[in-house]
C-alpha positions as CSV (number, residue, x, y, z in Angstrom):
1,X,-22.1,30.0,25.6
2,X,-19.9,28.8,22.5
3,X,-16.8,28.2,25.5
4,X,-19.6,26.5,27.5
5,X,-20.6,24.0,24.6
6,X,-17.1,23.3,23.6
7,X,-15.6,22.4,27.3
8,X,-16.8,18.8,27.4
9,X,-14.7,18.3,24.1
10,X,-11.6,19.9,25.1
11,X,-9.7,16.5,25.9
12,X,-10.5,15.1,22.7
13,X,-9.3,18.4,21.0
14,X,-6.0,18.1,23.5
15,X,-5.6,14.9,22.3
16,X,-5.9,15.6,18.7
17,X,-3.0,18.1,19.0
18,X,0.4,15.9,18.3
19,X,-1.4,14.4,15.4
20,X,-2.6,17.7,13.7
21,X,1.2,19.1,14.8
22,X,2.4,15.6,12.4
23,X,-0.1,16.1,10.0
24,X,0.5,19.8,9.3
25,X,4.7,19.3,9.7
26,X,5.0,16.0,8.0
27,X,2.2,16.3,5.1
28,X,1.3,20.2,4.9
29,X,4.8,21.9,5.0
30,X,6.6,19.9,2.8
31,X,4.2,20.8,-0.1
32,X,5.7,24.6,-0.9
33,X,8.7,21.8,-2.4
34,X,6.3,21.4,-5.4
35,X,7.8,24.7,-6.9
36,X,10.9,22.4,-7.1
37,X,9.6,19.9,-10.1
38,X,9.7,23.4,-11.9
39,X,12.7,24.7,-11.6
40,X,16.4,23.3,-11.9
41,X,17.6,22.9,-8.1
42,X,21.3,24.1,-7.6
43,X,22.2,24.3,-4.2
44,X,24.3,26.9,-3.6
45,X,21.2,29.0,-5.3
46,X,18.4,27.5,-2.7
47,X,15.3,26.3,-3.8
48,X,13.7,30.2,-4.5
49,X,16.7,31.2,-5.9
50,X,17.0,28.1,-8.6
51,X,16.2,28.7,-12.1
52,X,13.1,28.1,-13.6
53,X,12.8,25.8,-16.0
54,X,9.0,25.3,-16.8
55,X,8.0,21.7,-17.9
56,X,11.5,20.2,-18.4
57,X,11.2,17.9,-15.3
58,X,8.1,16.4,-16.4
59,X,9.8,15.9,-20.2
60,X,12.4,14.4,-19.0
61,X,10.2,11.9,-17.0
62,X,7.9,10.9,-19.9
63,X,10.7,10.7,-22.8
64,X,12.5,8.2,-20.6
65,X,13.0,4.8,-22.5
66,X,11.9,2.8,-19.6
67,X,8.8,4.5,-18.9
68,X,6.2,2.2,-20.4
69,X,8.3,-0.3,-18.4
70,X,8.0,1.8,-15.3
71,X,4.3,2.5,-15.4
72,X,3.5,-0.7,-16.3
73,X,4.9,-1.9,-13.2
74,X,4.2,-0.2,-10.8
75,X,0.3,-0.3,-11.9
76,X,-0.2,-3.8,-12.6
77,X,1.8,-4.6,-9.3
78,X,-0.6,-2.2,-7.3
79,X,-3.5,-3.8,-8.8
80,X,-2.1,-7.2,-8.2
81,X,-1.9,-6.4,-4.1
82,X,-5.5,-4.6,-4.0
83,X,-7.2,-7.9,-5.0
84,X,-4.8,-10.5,-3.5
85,X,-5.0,-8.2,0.0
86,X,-8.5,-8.2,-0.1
87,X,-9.2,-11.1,-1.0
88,X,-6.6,-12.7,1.2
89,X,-7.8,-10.0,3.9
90,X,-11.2,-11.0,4.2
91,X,-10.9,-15.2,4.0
92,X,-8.5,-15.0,7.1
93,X,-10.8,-12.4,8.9
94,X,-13.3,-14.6,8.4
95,X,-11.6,-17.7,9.4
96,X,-10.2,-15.9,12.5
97,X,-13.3,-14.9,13.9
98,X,-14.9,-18.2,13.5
99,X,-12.4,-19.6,16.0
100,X,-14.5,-20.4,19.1
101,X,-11.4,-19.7,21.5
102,X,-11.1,-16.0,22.5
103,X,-7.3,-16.7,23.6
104,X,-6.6,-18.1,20.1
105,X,-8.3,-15.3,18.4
106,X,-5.8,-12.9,20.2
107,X,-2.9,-14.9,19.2
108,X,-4.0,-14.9,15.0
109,X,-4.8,-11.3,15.4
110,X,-1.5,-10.3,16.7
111,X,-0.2,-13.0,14.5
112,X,-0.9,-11.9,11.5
113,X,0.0,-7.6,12.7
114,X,3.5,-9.1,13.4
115,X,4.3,-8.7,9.7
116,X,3.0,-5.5,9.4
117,X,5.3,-4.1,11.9
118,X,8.8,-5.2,10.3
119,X,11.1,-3.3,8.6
120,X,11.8,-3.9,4.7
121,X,15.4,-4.4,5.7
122,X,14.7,-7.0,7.7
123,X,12.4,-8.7,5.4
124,X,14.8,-8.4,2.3
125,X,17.3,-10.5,4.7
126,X,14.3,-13.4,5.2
127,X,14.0,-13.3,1.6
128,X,17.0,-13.7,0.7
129,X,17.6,-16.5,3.3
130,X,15.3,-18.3,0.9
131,X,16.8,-17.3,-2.1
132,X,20.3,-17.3,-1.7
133,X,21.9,-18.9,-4.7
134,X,24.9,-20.3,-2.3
135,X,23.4,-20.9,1.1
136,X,19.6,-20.2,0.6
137,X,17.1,-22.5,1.7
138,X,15.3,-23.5,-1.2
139,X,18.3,-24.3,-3.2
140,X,20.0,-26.3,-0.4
141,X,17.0,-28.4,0.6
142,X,14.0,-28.6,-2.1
143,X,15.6,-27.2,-5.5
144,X,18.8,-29.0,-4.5
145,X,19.5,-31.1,-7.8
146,X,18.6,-28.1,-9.6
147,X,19.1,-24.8,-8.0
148,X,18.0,-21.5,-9.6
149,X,20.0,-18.2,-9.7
150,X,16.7,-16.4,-8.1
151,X,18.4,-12.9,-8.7
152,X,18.9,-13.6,-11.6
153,X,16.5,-14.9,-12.9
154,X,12.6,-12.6,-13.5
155,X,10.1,-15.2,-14.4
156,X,9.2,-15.7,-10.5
157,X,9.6,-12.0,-9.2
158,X,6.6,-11.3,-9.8
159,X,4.8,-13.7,-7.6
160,X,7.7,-13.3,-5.1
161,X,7.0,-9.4,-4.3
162,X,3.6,-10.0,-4.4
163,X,3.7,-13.1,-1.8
164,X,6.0,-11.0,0.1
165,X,3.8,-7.8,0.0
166,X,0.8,-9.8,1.0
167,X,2.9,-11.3,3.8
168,X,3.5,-7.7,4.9
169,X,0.8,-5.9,4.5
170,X,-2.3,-8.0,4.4
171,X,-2.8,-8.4,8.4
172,X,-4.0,-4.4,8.7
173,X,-6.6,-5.6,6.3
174,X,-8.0,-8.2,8.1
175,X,-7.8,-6.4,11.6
176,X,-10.0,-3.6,9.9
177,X,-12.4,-6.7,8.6
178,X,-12.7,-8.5,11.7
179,X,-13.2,-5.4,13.5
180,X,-16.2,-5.3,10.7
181,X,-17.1,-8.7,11.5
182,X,-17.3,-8.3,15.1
183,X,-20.0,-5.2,14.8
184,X,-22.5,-7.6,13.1
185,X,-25.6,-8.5,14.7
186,X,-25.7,-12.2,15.6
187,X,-29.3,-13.0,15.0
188,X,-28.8,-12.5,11.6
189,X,-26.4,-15.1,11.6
190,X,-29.0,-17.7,13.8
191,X,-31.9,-16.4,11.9
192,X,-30.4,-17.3,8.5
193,X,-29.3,-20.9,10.2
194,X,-32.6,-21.5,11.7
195,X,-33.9,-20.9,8.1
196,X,-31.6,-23.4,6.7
197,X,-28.4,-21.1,5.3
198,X,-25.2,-23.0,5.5
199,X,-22.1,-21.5,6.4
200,X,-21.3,-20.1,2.5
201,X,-25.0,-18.5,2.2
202,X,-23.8,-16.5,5.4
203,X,-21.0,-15.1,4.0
204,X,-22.1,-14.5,0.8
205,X,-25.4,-13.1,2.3
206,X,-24.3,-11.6,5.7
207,X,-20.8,-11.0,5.8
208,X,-19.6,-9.6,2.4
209,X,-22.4,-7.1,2.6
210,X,-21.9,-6.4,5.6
211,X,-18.2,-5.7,5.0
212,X,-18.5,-3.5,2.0
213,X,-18.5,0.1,3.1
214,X,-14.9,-1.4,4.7
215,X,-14.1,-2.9,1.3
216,X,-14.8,0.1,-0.1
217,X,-12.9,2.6,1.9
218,X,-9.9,0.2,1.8
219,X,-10.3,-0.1,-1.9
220,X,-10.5,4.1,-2.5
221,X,-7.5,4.2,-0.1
222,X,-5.4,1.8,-2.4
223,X,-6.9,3.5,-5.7
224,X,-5.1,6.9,-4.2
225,X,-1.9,5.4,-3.8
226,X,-1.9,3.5,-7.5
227,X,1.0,5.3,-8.9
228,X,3.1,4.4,-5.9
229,X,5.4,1.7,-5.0
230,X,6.8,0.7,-2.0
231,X,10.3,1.4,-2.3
232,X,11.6,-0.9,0.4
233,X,9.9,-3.8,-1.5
234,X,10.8,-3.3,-5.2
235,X,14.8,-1.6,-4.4
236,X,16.2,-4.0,-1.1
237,X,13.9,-7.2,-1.7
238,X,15.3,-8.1,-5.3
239,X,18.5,-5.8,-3.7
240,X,18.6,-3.4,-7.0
241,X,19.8,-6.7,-9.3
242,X,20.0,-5.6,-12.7
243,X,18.7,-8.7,-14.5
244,X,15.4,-8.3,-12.9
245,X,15.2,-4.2,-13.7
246,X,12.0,-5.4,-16.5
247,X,10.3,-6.8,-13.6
248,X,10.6,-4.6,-10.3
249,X,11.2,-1.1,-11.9
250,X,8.9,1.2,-10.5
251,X,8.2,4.9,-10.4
252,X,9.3,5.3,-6.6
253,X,12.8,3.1,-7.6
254,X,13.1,5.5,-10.6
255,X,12.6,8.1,-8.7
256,X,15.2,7.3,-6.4
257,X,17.5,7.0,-9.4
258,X,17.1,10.1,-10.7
259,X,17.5,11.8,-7.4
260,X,21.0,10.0,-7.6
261,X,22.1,11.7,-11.1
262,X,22.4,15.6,-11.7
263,X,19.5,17.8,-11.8
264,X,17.6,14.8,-10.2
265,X,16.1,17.0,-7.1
266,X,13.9,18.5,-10.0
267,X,13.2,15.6,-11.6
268,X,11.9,13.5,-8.4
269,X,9.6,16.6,-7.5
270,X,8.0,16.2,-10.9
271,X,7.4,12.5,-10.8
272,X,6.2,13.0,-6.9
273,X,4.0,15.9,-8.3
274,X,2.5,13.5,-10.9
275,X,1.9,10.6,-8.9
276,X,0.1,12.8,-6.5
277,X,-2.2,15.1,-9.0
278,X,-2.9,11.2,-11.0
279,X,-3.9,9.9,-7.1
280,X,-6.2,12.6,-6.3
281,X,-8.1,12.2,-9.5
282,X,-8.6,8.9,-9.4
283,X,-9.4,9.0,-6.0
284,X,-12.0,11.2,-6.7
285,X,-13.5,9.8,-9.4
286,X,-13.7,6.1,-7.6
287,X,-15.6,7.9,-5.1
288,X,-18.1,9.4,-7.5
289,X,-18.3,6.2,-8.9
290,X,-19.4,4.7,-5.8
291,X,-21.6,7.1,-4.8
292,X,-23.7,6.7,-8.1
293,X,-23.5,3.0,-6.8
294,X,-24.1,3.5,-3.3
295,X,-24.0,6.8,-2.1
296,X,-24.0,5.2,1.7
297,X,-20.7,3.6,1.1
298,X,-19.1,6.9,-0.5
299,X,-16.6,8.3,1.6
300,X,-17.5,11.7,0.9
C-alpha cells in the first residue's frame, strides 16, 4: 500500500537524486574537516593523525591586529548589499513588469541575469578597464585633467564594490520579485484604481505587502551568510592592492591569507567554523524574530 501511494512520486524523487548526491558530497561530506580548526594540520601526519591543539586556531584569529578591521568589513559591506539589493531589486522588478511589451519584458529579465552569470575574473578585468591609471576609461576621457590612482587610492572603494556587487548580484533578486509580482491578483490592482489609488498607493499598498514573505526569505538568506565575503569581489576586483587593505579586507580574504602561511590549514578551518556557527545563530534568531512578527512569513 505504502509502494502503491508513493509510485506517482517516483519521478520527482528520480529527479531529486543528482541534487541530494551534490548536496550530500558538496555540503555534507566536507564537514568531518571541522576537526581540522582543532588541531595543527601537518601533511605527512593526515588530518586524524595531526596534533591536537585545542583552541589555538581560534586565538590566533581573534588576537590578530587587523581583526576589528576585518569584521568591520566584511559586516558593514554585507549590510551595505542587503539594503542596496533589495532596494535596488524591487524598484527594477517593479519597473520591469510594468512594461506593457511581453518581448521587452523577456529581454530586461534576461538583461539584468546576464550579470549574475559572469565570472569575478572577468568582471575584475571590466573594472579595471574603468580604472586603469594608464589606459582606463575614466581617466582618459572624464577625469582627464585630473586623473586618480584608483588603486591607490580607498576613499571610493567602498562605493565601487558595492556598485559592482549590485551590478552582479542584484538581477536574482528581482527575478525572484517579479516572479512575486506576477502571482498577484489583478483586481486588486483595478479595484484600488477604480477607487482612486495612484500608481504609488499600489505599491505601497499592493505590492510591497505582497512581496514580503519574498523579502523576508531573501533577507534571512543574506542574514546567514553575514560573516561572509565574496572572495572574487574583495581579492581580484581591487586585485589584492595594498593601499586599499583598510577598505576591502575581509574575513574570506583573510582567510585565504592565512591558508597561504604555515599552520594556515588550521587556522582557515577555525575562521570557516566561526563564520558558520555565528550564521546559523543569527539565522535562527532572525527567523524567531519574524515569527513573533509574522509567523506566516517565518520560514520555519
Amino acid at each position: 500500500m505504502g509502494m502503491r501511494k508513493l509510485k506517482p512520486y517516483m519521478p520527482l524523487y528520480v529527479m531529486m537524486i543528482p541534487c541530494a548526491l551534490y548536496l550530500l558530497i558538496n555540503n555534507y561530506v566536507p564537514m568531518a574537516g571541522i576537526i581540522a580548526a582543532f588541531k595543527s594540520f601537518k601533511a605527512t601526519e593526515g588530518l586524524l593523525g595531526s596534533p591536537w591543539v585545542g583552541w589555538r586556531n581560534f586565538e590566533y584569529l581573534f588576537k590578530s591586529n587587523d581583526m576589528m578591521i576585518i569584521i568591520r568589513n566584511t559586516l558593514l559591506y554585507n549590510v551595505a548589499f542587503i539594503l542596496v539589493n533589495n532596494v535596488i531589486g524591487i524598484i527594477i522588478a517593479i519597473m520591469i513588469t510594468n512594461v506593457k511589451s511581453k518581448r521587452y519584458q523577456k529581454f530586461y529579465q534576461s538583461s539584468v541575469l546576464l550579470p549574475f552569470t559572469m565570472s569575478m575574473v572577468v568582471i575584475s578585468y571590466v573594472v579595471f578597464a574603468f580604472l586603469s591609471q594608464q589606459n582606463g576609461m575614466l581617466n582618459n576621457s572624464i577625469l582627464q585633467s585630473n586623473p586618480v590612482q584608483w588603486y591607490n587610492d580607498p576613499t571610493w572603494w567602498p562605493l565601487i564594490l558595492t556598485l559592482v556587487q549590485c551590478w552582479k548580484y542584484v538581477g536574482y533578486g528581482i527575478l525572484i520579485y517579479i516572479a512575486g509580482i506576477s502571482v498577484i491578483d489583478k483586481s486588486l490592482y483595478e479595484a484600488a484604481s477604480i477607487d482612486g489609488a495612484g500608481a504609488w498607493k499600489q505599491i505601497t499598498r499592493i505590492t510591497l505587502p505582497s512581496l514580503m514573505p519574498a523579502i523576508i526569505t531573501l533577507f534571512l538568506l543574506s542574514i546567514g551568510r553575514i560573516c561572509y565575503s565574496d572572495f572574487g569581489l574583495f581579492y581580484l576586483i581591487p586585485q589584492n592592492s595594498g593601499p586599499l587593505f583598510n577598505v576591502t579586507a575581509t574575513i574570506d580574504t583573510y582567510v585565504y591569507s592565512a591558508l597561504m602561511s604555515p599552520g594556515g590549514i588550521g587556522r582557515s578551518a577555525a575562521t570557516g567554523l566561526m563564520q558558520a556557527v555565528v550564521g546559523f545563530v543569527l539565522v535562527l534568531g532572525a527567523n524567531g524574530l519574524v515569527r513573533k512578527l509574522s509567523s506566516r512569513d517565518a520560514m520555519f
